[in-house]
PDB file with SEQRES, HELIX, SHEET and CRYST1 records, atoms N, CA, C and O in Angstrom:
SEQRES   1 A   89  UNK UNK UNK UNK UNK UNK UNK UNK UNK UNK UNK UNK UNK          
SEQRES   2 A   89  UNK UNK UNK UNK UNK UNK UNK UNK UNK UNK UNK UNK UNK          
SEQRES   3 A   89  UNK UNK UNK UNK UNK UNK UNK UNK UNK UNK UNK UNK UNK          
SEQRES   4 A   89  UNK UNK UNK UNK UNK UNK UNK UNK UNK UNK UNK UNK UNK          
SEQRES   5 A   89  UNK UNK UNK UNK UNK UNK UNK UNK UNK UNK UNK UNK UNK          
SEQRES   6 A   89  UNK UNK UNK UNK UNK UNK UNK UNK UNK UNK UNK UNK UNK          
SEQRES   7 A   89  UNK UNK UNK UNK UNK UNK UNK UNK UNK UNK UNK                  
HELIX    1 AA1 UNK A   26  UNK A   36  1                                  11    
HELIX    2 AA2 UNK A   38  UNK A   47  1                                  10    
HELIX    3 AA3 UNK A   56  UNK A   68  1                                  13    
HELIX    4 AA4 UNK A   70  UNK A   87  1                                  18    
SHEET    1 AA1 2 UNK A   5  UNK A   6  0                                        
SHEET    2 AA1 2 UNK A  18  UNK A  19 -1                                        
CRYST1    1.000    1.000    1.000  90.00  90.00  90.00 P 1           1          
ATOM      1  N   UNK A   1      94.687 120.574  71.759  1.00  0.00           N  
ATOM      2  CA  UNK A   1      94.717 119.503  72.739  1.00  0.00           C  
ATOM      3  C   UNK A   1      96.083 119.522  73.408  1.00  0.00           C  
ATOM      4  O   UNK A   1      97.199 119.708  72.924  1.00  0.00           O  
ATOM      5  N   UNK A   2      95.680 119.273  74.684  1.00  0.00           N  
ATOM      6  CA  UNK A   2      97.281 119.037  75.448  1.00  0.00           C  
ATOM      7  C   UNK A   2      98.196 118.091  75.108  1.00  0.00           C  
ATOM      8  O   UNK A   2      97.936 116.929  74.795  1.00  0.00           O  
ATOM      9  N   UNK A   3      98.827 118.388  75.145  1.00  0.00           N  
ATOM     10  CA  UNK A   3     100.093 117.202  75.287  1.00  0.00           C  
ATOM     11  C   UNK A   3      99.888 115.908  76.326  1.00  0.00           C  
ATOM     12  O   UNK A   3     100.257 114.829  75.863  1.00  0.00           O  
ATOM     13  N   UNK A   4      99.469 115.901  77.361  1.00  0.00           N  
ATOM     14  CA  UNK A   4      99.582 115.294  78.044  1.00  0.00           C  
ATOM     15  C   UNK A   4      98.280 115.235  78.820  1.00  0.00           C  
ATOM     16  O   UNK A   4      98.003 115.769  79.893  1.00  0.00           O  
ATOM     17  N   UNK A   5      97.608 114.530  78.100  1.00  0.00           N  
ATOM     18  CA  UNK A   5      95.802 114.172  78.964  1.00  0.00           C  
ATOM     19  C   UNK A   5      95.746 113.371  79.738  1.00  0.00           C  
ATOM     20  O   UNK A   5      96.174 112.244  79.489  1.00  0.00           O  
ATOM     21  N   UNK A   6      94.825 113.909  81.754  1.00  0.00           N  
ATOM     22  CA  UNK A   6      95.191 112.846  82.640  1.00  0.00           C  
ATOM     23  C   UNK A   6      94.083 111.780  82.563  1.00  0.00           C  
ATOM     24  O   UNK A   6      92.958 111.940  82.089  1.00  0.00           O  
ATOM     25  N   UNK A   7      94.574 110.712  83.090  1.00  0.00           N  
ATOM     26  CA  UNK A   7      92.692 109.847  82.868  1.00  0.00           C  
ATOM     27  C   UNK A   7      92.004 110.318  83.919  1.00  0.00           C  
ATOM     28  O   UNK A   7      92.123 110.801  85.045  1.00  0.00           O  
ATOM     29  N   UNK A   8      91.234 109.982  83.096  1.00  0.00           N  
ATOM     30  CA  UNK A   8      90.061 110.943  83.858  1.00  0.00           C  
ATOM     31  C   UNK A   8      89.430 109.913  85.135  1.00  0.00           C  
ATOM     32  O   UNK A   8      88.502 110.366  85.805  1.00  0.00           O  
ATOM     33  N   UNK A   9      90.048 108.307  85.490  1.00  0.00           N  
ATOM     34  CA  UNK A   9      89.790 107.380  86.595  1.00  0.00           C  
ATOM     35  C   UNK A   9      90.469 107.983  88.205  1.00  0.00           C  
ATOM     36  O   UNK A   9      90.123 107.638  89.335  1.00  0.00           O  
ATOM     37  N   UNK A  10      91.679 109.119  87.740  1.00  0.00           N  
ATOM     38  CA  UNK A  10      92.324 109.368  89.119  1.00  0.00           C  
ATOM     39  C   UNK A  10      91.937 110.625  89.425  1.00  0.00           C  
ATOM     40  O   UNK A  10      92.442 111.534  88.767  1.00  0.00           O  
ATOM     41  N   UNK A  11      91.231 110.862  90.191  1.00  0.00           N  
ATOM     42  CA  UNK A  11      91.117 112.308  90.851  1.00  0.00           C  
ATOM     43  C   UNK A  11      92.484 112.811  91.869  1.00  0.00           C  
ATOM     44  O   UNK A  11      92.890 112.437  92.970  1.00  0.00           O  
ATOM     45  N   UNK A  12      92.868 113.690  91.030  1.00  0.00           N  
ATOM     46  CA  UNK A  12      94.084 114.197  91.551  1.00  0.00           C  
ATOM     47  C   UNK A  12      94.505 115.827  91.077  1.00  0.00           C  
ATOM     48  O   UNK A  12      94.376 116.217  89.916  1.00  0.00           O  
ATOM     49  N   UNK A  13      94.907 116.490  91.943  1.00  0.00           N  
ATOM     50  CA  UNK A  13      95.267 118.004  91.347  1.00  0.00           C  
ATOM     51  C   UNK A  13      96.516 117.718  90.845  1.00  0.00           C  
ATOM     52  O   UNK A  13      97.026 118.695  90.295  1.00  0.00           O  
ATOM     53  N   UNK A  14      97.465 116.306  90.841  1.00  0.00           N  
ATOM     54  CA  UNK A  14      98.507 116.632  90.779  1.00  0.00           C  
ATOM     55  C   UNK A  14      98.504 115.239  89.232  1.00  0.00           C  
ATOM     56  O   UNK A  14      99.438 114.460  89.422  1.00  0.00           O  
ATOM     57  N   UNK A  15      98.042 115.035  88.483  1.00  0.00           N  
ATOM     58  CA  UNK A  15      98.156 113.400  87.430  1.00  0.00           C  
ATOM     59  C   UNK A  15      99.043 113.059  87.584  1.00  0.00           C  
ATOM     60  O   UNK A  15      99.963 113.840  87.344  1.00  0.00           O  
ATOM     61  N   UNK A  16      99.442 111.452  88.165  1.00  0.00           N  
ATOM     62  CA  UNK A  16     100.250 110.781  87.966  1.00  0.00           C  
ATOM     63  C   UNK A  16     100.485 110.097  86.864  1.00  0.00           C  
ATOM     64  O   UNK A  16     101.600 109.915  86.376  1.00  0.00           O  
ATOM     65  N   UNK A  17      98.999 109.522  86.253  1.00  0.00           N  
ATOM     66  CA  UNK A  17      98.587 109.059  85.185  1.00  0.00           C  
ATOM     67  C   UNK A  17      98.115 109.746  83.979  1.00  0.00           C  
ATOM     68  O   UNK A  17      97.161 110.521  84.055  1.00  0.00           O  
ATOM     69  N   UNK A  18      98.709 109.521  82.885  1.00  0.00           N  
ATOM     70  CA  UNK A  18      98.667 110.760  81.428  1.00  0.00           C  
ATOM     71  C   UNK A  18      98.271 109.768  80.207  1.00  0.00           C  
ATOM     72  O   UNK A  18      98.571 108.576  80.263  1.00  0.00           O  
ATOM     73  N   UNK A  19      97.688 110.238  79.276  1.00  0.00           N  
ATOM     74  CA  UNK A  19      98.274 109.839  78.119  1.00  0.00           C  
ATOM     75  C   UNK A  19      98.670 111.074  76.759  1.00  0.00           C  
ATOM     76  O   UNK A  19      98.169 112.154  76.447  1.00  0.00           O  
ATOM     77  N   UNK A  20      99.661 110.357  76.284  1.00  0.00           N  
ATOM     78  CA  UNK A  20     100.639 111.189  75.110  1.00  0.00           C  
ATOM     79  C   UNK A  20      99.446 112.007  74.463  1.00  0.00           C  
ATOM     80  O   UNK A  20      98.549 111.714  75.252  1.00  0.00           O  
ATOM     81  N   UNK A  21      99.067 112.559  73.847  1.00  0.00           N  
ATOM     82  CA  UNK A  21      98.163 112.559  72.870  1.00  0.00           C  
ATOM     83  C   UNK A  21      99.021 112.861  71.518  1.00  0.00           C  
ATOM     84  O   UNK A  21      98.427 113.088  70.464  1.00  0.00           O  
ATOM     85  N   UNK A  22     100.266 112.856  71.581  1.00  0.00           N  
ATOM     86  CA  UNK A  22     100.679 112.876  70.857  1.00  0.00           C  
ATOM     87  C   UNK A  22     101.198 111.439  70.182  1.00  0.00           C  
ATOM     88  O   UNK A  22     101.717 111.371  69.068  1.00  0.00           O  
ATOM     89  N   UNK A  23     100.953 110.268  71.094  1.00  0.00           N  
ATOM     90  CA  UNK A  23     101.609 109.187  70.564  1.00  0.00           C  
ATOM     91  C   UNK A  23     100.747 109.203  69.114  1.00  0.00           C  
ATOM     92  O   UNK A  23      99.931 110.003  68.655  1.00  0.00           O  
ATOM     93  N   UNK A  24     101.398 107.753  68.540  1.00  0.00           N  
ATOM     94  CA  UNK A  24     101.013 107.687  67.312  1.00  0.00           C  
ATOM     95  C   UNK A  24      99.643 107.175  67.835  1.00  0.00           C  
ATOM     96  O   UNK A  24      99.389 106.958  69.019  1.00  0.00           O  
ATOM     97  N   UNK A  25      98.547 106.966  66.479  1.00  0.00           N  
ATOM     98  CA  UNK A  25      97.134 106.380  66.732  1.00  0.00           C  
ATOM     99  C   UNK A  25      97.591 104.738  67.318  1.00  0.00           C  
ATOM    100  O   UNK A  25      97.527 104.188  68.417  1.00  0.00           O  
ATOM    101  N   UNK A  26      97.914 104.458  66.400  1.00  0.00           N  
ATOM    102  CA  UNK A  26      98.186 102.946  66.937  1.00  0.00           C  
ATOM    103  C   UNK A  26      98.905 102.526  67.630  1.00  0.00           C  
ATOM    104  O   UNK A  26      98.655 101.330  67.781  1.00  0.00           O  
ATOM    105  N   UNK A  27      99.658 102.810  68.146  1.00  0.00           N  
ATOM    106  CA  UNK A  27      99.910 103.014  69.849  1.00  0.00           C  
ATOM    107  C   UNK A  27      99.106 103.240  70.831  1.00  0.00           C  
ATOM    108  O   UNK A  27      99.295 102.642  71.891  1.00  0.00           O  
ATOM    109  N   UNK A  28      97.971 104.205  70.685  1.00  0.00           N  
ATOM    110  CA  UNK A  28      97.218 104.764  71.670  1.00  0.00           C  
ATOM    111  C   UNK A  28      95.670 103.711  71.706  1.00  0.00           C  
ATOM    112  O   UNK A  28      94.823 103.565  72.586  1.00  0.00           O  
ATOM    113  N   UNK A  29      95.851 102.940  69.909  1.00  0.00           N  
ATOM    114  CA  UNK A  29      94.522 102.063  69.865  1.00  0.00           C  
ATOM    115  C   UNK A  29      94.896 100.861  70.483  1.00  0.00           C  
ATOM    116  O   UNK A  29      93.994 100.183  70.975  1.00  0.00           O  
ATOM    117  N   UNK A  30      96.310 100.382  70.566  1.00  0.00           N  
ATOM    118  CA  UNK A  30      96.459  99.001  70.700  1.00  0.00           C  
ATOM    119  C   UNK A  30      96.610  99.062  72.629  1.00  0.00           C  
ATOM    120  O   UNK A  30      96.579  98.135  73.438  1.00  0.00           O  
ATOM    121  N   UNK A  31      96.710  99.980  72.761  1.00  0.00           N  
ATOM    122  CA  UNK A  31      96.700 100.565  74.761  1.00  0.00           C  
ATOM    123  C   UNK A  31      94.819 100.201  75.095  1.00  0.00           C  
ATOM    124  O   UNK A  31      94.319  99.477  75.957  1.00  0.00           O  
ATOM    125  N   UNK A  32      94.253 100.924  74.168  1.00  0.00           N  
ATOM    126  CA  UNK A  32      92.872 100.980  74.668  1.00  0.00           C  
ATOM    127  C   UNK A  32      92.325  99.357  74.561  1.00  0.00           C  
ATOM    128  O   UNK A  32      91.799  98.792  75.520  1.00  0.00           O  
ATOM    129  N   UNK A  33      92.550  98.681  73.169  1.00  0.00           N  
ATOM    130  CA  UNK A  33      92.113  97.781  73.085  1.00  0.00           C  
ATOM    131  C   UNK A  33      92.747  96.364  73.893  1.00  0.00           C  
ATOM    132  O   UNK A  33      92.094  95.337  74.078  1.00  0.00           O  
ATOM    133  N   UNK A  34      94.008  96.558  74.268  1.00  0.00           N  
ATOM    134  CA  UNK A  34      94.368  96.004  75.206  1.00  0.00           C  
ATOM    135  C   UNK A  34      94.023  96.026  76.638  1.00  0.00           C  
ATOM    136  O   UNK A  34      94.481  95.109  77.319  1.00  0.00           O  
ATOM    137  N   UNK A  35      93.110  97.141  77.351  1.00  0.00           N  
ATOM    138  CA  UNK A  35      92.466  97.444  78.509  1.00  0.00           C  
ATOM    139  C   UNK A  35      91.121  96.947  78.201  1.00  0.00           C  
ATOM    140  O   UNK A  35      90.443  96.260  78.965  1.00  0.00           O  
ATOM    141  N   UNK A  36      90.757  97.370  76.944  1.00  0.00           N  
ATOM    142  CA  UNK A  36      88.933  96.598  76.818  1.00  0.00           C  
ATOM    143  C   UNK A  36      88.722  95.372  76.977  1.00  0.00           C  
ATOM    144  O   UNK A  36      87.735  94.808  77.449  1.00  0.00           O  
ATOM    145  N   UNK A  37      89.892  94.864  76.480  1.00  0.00           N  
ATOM    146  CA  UNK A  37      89.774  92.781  76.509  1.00  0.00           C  
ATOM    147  C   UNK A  37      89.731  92.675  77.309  1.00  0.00           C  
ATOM    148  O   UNK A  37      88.765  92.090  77.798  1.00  0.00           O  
ATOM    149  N   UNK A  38      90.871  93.217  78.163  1.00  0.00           N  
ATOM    150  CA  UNK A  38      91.239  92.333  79.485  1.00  0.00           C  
ATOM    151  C   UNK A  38      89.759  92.032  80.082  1.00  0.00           C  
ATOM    152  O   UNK A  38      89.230  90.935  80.262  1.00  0.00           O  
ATOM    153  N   UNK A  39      89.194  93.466  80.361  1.00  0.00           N  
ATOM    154  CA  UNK A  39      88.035  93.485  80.992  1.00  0.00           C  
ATOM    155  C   UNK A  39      86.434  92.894  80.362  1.00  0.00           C  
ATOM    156  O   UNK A  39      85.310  92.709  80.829  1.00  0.00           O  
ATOM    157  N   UNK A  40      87.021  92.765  79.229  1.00  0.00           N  
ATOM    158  CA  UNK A  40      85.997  91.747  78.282  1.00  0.00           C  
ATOM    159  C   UNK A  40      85.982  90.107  78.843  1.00  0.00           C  
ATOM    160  O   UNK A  40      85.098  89.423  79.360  1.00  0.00           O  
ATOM    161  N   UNK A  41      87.735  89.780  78.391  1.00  0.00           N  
ATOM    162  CA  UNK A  41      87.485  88.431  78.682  1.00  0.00           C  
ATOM    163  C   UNK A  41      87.488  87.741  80.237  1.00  0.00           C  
ATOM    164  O   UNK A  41      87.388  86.583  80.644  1.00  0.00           O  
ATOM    165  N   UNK A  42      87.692  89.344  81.026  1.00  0.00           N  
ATOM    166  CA  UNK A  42      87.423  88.635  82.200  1.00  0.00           C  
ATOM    167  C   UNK A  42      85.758  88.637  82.768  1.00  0.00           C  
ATOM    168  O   UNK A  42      85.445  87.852  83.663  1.00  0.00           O  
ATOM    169  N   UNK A  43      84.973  89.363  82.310  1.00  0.00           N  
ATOM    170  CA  UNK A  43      83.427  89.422  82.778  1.00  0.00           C  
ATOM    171  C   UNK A  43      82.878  88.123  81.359  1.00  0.00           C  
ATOM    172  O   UNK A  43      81.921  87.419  81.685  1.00  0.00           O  
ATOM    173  N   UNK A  44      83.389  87.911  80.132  1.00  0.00           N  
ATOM    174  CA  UNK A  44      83.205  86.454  79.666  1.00  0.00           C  
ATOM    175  C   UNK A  44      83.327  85.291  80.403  1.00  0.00           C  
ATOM    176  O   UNK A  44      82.420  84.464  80.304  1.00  0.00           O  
ATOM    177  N   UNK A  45      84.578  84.991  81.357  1.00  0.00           N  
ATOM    178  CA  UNK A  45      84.684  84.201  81.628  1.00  0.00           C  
ATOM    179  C   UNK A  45      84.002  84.168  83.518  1.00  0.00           C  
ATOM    180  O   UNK A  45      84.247  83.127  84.128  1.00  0.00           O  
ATOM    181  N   UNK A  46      83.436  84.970  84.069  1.00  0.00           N  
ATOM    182  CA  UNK A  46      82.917  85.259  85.330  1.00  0.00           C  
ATOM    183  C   UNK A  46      80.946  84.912  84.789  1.00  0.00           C  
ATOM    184  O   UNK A  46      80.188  84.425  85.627  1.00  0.00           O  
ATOM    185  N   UNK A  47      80.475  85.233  83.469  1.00  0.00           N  
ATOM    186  CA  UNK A  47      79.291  85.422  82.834  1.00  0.00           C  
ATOM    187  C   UNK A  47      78.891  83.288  83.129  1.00  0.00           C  
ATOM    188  O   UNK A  47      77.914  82.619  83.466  1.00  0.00           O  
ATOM    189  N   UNK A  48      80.800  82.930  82.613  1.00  0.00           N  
ATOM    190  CA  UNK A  48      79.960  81.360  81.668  1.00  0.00           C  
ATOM    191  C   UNK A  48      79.842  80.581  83.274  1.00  0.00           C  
ATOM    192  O   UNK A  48      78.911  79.776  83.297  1.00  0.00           O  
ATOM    193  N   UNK A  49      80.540  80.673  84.466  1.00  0.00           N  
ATOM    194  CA  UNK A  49      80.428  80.215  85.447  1.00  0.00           C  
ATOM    195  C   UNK A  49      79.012  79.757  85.791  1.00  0.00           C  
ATOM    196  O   UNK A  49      78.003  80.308  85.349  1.00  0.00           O  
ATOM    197  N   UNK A  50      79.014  78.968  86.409  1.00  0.00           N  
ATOM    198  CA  UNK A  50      77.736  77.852  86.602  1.00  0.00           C  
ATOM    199  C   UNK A  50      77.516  78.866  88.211  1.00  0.00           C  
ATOM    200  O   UNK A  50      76.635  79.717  88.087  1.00  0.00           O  
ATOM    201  N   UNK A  51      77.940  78.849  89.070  1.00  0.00           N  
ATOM    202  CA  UNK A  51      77.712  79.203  89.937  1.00  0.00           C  
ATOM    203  C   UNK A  51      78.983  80.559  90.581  1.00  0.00           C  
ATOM    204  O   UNK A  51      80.189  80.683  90.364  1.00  0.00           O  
ATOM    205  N   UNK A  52      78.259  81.173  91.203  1.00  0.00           N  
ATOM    206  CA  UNK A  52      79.154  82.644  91.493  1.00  0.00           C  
ATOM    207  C   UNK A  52      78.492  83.215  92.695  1.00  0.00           C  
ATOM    208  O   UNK A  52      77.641  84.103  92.751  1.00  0.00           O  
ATOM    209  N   UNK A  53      79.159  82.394  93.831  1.00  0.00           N  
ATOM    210  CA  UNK A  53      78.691  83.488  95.039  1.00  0.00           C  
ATOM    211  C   UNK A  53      79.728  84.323  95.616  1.00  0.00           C  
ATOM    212  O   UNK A  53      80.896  84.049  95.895  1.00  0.00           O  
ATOM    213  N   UNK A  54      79.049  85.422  95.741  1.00  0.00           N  
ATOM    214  CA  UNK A  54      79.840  86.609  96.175  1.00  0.00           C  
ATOM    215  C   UNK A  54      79.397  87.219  97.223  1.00  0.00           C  
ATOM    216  O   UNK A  54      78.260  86.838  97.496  1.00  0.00           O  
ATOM    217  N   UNK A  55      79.873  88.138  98.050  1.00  0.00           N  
ATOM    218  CA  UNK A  55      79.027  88.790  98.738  1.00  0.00           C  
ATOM    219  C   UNK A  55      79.129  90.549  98.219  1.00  0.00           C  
ATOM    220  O   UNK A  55      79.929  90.866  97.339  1.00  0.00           O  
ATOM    221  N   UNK A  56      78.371  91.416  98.777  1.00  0.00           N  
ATOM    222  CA  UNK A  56      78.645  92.768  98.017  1.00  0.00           C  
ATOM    223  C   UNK A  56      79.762  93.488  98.126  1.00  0.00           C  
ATOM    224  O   UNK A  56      79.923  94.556  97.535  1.00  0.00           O  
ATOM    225  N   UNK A  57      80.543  92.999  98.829  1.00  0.00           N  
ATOM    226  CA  UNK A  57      81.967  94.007  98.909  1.00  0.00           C  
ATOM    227  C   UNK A  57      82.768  93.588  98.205  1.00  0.00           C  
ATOM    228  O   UNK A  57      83.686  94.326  97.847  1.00  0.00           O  
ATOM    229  N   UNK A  58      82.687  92.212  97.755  1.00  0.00           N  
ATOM    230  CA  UNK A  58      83.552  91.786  96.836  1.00  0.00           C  
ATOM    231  C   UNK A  58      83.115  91.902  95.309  1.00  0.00           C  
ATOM    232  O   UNK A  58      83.932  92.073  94.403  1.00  0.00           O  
ATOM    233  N   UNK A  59      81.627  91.783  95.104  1.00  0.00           N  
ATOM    234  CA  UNK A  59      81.142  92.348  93.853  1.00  0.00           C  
ATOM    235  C   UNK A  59      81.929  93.918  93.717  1.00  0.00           C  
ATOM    236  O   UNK A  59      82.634  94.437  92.851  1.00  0.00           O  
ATOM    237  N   UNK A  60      81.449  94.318  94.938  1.00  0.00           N  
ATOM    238  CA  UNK A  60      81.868  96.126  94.636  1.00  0.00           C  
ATOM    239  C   UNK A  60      83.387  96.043  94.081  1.00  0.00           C  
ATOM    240  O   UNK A  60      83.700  96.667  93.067  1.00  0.00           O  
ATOM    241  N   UNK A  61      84.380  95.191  94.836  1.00  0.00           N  
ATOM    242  CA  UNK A  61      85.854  94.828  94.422  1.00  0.00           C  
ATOM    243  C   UNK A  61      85.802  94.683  92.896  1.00  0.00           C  
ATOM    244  O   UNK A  61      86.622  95.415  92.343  1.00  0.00           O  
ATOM    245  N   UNK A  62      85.300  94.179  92.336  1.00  0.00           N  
ATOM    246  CA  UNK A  62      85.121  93.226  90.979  1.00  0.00           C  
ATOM    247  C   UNK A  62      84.661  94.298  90.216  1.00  0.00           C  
ATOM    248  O   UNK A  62      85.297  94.299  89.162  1.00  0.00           O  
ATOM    249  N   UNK A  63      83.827  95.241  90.255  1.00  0.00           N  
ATOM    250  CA  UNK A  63      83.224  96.182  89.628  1.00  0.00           C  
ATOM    251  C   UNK A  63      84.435  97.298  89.434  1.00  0.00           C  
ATOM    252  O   UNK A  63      84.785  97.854  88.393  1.00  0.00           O  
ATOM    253  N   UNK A  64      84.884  97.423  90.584  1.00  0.00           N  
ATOM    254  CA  UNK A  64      85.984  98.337  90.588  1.00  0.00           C  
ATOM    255  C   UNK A  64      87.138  98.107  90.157  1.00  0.00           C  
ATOM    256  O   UNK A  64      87.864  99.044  89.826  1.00  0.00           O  
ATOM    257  N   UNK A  65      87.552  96.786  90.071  1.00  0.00           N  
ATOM    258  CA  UNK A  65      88.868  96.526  89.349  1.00  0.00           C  
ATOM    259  C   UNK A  65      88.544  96.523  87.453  1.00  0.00           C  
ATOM    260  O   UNK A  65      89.341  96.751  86.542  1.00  0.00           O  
ATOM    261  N   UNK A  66      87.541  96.283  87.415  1.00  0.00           N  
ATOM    262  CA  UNK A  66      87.341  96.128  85.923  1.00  0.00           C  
ATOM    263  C   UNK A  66      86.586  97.323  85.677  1.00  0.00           C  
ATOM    264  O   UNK A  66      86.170  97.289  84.519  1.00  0.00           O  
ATOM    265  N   UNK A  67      86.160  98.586  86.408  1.00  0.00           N  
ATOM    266  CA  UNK A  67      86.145  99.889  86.040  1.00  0.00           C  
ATOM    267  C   UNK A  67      87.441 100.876  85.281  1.00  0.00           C  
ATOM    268  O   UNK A  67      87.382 101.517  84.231  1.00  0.00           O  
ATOM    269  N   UNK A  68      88.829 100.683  86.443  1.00  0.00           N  
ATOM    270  CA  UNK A  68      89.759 101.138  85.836  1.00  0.00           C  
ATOM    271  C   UNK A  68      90.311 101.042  84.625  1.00  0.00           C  
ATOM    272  O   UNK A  68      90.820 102.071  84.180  1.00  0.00           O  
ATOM    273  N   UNK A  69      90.349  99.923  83.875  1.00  0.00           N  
ATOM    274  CA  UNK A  69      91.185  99.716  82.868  1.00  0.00           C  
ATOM    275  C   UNK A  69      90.140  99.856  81.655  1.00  0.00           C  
ATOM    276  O   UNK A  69      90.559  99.965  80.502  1.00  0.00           O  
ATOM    277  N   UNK A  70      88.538  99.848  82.001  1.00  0.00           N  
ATOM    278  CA  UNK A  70      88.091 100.433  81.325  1.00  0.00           C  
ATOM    279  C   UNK A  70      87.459 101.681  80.792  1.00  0.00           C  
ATOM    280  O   UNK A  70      86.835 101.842  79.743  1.00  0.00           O  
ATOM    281  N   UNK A  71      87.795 102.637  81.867  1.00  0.00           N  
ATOM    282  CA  UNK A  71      87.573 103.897  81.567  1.00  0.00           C  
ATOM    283  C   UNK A  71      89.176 104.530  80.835  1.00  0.00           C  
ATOM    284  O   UNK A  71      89.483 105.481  80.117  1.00  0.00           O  
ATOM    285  N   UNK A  72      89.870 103.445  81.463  1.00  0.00           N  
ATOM    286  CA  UNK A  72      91.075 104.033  80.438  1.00  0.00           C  
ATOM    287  C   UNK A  72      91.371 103.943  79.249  1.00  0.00           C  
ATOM    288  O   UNK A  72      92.003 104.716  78.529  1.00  0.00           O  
ATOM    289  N   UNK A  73      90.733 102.633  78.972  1.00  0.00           N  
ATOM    290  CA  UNK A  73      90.515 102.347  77.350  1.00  0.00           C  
ATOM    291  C   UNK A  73      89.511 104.123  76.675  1.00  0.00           C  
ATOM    292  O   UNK A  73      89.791 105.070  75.941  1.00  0.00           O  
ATOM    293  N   UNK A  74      88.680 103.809  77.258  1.00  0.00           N  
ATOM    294  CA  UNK A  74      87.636 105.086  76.814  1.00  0.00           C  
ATOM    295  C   UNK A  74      88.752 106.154  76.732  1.00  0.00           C  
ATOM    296  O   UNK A  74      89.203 106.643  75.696  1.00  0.00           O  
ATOM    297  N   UNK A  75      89.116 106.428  77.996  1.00  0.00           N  
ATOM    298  CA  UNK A  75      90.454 107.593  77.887  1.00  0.00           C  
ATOM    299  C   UNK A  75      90.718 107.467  76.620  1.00  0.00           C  
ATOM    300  O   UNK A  75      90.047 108.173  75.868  1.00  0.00           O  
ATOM    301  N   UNK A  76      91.896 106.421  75.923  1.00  0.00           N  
ATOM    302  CA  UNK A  76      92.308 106.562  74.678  1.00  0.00           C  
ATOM    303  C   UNK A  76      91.525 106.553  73.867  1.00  0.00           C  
ATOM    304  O   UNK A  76      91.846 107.333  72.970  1.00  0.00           O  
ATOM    305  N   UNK A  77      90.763 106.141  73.715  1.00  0.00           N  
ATOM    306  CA  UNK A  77      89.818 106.110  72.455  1.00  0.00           C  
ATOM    307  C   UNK A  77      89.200 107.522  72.417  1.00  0.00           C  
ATOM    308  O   UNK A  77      88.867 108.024  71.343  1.00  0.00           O  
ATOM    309  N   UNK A  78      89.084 108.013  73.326  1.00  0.00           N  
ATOM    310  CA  UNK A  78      88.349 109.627  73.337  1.00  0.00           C  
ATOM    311  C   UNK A  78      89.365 110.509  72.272  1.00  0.00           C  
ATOM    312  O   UNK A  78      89.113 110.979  71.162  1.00  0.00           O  
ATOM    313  N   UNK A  79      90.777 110.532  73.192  1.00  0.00           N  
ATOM    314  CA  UNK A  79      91.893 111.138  72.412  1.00  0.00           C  
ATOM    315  C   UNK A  79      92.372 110.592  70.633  1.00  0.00           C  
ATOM    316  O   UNK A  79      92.682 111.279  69.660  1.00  0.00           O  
ATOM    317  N   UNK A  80      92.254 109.113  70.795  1.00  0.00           N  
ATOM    318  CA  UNK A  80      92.253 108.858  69.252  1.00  0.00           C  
ATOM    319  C   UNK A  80      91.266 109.560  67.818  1.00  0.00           C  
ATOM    320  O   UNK A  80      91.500 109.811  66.635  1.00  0.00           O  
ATOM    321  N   UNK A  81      89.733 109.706  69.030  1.00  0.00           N  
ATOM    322  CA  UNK A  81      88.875 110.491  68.112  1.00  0.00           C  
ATOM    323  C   UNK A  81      89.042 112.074  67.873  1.00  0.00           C  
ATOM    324  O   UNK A  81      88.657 112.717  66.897  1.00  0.00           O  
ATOM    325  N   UNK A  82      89.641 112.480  68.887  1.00  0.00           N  
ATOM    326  CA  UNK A  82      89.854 113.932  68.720  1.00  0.00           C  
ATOM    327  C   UNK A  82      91.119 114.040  67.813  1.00  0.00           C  
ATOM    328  O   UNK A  82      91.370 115.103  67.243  1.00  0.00           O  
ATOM    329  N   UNK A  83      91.904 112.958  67.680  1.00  0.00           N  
ATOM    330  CA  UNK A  83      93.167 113.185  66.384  1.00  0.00           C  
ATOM    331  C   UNK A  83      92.582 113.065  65.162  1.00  0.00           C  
ATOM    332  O   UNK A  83      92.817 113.832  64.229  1.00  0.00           O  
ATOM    333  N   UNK A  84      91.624 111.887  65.103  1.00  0.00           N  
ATOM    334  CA  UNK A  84      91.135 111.529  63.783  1.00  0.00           C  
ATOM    335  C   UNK A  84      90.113 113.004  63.447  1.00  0.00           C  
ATOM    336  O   UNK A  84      90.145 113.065  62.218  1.00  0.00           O  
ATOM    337  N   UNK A  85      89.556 113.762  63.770  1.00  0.00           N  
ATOM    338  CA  UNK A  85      88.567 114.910  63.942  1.00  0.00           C  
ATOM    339  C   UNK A  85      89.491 115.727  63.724  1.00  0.00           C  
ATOM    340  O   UNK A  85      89.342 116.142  62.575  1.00  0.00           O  
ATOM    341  N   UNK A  86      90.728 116.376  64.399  1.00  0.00           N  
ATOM    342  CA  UNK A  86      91.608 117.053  63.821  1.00  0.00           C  
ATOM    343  C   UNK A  86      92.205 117.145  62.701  1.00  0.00           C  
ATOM    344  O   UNK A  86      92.352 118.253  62.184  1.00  0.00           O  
ATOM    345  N   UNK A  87      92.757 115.780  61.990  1.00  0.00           N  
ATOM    346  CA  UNK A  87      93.255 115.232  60.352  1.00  0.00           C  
ATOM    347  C   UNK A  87      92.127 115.487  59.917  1.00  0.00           C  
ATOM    348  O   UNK A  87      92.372 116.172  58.924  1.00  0.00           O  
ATOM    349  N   UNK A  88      90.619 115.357  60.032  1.00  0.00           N  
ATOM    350  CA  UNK A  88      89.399 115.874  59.223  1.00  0.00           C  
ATOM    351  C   UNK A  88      88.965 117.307  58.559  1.00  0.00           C  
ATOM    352  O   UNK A  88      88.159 117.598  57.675  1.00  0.00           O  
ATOM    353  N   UNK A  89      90.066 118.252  59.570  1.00  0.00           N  
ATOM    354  CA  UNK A  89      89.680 119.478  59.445  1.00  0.00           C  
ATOM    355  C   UNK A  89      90.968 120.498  58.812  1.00  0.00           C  
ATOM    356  O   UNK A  89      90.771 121.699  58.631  1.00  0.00           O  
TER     357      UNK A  89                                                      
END                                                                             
């Protein structure tokens, strides 16, 4: 595994955006699980709303802001499993 895995949210020949794969696990779990909440407790608290009008460009907005931080969580968590799979072998 590389050193330096880009997320896979920016299409770019050039990554601006990386993660360590070398950081420690819990570093790399408390990154992911800190991107999953956010986007947890913000579609919790958009779910309990009584009423929610939107129109579609702003849904599309909403979809897309809470896409990023969760494919980045996935990002880390992908790389955490490929460390834990490595110590297995």
């Amino acid at each position: 595994m590389n050193r330096y895995m880009p997320l896979t949210g920016h299409d770019s020949t050039i990554p601006a955006l990386v993660i360590d794969t070398q950081a420690p696990v819990d570093v790399l779990y408390d990154a992911a699980a800190y991107r999953i909440r956010a986007v947890t407790q913000f579609l919790e608290n958009l779910a309990f709303r009584e009423q929610i009008s939107s129109d579609a460009v702003v849904l599309h907005d909403f979809a897309l802001l809470l896409a990023i931080p969760l494919r980045d969580g996935c990002d880390l968590l992908d790389v955490i499993s490929r460390k834990m799979s490595s110590q297995d072998s």
